[in-house]
TORPA-4810 file (N, C-alpha, C, O; in nm, 3 decimals):
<nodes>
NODE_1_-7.904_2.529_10.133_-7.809_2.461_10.049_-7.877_2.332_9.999_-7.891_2.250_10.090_X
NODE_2_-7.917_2.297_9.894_-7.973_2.228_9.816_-7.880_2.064_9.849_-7.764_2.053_9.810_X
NODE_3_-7.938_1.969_9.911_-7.880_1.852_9.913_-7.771_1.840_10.066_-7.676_1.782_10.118_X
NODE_4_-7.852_1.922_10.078_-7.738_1.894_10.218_-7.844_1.832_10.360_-7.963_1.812_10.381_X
NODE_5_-7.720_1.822_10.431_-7.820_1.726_10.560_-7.816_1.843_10.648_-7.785_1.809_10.762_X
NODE_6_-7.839_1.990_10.632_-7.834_2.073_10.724_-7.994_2.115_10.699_-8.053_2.094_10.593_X
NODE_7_-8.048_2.174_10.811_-8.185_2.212_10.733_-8.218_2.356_10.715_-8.327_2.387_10.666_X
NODE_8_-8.118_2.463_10.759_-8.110_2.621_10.668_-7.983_2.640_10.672_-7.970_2.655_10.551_X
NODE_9_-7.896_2.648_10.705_-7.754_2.666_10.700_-7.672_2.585_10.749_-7.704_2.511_10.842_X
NODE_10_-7.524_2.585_10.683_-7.405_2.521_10.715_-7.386_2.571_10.845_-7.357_2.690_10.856_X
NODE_11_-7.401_2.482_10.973_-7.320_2.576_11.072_-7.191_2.624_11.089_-7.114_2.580_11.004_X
NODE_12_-7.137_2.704_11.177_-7.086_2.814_11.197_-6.929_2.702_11.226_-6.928_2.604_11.300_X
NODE_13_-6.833_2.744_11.160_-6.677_2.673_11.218_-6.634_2.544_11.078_-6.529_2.518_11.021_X
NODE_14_-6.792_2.482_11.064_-6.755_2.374_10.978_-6.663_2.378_10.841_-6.690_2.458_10.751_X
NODE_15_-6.592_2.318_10.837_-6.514_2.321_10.645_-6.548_2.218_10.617_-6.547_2.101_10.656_X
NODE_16_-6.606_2.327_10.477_-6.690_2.244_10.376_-6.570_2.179_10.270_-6.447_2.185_10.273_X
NODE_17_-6.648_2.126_10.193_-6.585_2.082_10.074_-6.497_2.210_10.000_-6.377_2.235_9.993_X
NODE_18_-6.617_2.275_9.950_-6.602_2.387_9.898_-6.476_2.489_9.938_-6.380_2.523_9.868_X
NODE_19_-6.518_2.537_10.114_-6.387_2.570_10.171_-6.291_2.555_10.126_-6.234_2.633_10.049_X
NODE_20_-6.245_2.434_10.173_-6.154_2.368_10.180_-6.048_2.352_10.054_-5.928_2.334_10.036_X
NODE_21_-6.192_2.375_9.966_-6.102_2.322_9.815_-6.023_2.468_9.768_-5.908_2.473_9.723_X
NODE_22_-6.126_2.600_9.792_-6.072_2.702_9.786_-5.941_2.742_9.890_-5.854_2.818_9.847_X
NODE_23_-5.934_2.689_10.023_-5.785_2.753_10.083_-5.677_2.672_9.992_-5.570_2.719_9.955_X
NODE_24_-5.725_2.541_9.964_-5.613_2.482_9.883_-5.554_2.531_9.776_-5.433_2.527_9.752_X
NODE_25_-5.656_2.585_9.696_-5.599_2.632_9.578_-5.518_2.767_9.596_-5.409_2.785_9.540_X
NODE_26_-5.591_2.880_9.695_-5.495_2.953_9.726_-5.347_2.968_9.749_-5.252_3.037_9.712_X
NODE_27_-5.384_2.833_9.857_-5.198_2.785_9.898_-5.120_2.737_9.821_-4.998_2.740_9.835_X
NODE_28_-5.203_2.669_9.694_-5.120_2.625_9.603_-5.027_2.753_9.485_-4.914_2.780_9.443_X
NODE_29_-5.152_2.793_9.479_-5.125_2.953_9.380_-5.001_3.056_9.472_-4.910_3.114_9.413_X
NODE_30_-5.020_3.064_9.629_-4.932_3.142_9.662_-4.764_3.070_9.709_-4.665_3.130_9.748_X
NODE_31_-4.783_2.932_9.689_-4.617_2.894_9.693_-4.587_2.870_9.550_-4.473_2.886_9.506_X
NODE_32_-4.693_2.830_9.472_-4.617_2.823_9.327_-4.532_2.970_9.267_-4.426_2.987_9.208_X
NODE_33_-4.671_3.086_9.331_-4.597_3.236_9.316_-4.440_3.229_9.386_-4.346_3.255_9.311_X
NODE_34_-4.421_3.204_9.488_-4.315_3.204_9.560_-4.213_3.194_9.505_-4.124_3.272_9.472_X
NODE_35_-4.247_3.015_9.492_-4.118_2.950_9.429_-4.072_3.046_9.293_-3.958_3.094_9.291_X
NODE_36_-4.165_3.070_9.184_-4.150_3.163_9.088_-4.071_3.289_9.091_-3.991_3.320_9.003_X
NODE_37_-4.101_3.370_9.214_-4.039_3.489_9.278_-3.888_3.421_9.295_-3.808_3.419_9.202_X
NODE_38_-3.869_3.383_9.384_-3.762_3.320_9.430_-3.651_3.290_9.387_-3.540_3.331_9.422_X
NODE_39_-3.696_3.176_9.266_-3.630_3.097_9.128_-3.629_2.990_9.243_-3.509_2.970_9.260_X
NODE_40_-3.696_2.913_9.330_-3.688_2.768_9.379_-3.851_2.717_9.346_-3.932_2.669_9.426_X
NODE_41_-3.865_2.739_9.225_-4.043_2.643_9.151_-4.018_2.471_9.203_-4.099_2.394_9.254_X
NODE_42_-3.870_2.450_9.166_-3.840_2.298_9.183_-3.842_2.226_9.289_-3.873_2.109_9.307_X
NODE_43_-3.794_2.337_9.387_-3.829_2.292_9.547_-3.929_2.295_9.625_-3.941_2.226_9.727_X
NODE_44_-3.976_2.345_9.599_-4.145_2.379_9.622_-4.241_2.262_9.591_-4.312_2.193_9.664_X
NODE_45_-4.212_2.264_9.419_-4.280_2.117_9.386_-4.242_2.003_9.414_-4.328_1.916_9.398_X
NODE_46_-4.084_1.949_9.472_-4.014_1.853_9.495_-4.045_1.861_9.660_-3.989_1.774_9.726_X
NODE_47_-4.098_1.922_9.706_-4.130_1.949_9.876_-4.258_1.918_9.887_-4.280_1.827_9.967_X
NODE_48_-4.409_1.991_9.800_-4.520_1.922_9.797_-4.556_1.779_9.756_-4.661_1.723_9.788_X
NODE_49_-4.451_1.721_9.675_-4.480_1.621_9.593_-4.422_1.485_9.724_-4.471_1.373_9.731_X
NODE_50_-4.329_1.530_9.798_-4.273_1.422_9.908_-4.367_1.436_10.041_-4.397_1.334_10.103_X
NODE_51_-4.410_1.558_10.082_-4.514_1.531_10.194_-4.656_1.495_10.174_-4.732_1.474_10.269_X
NODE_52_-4.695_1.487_10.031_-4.801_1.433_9.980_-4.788_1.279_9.989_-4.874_1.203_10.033_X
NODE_53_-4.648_1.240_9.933_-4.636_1.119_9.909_-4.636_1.043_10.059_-4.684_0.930_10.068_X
NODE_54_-4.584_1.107_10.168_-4.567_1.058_10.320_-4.675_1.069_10.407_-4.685_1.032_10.523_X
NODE_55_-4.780_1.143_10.310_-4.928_1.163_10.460_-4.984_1.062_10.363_-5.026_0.958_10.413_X
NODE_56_-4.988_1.072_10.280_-5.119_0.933_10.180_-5.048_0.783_10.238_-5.125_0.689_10.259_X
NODE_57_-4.877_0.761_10.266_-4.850_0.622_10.266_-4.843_0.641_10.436_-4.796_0.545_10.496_X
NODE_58_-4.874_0.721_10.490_-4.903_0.750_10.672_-5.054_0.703_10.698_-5.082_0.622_10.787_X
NODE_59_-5.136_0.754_10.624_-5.268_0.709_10.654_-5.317_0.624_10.558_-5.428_0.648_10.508_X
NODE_60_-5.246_0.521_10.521_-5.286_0.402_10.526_-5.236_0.291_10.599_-5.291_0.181_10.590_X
</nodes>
């Protein structure tokens, strides 16, 4: 991996950036599906948008 501080591979367990960014988007794609299925899009986004807002003003 080009630029990394590993010297042949990422070891084994670690989440990467990359990872990470991909389960997110998944999770995002499969409750937005949800809410869509459902007909609750609003609660979903009114539910991500308040525990976002409570871990960012938690860890600071």
């Amino acid at each position: 991996m080009p630029g990394s501080p590993y010297l042949e591979e990422t070891p084994s367990g670690l989440l990467t950036w990359q990872r990470f960014t991909m389960i997110g988007i998944l999770v995002a794609v499969s409750l937005i599906g949800f809410g869509i299925y459902f007909d609750v899009l609003t609660y979903v986004i009114t539910a991500i948008i308040v525990i976002g807002t409570v871990r960012y003003l938690a860890s600071n």
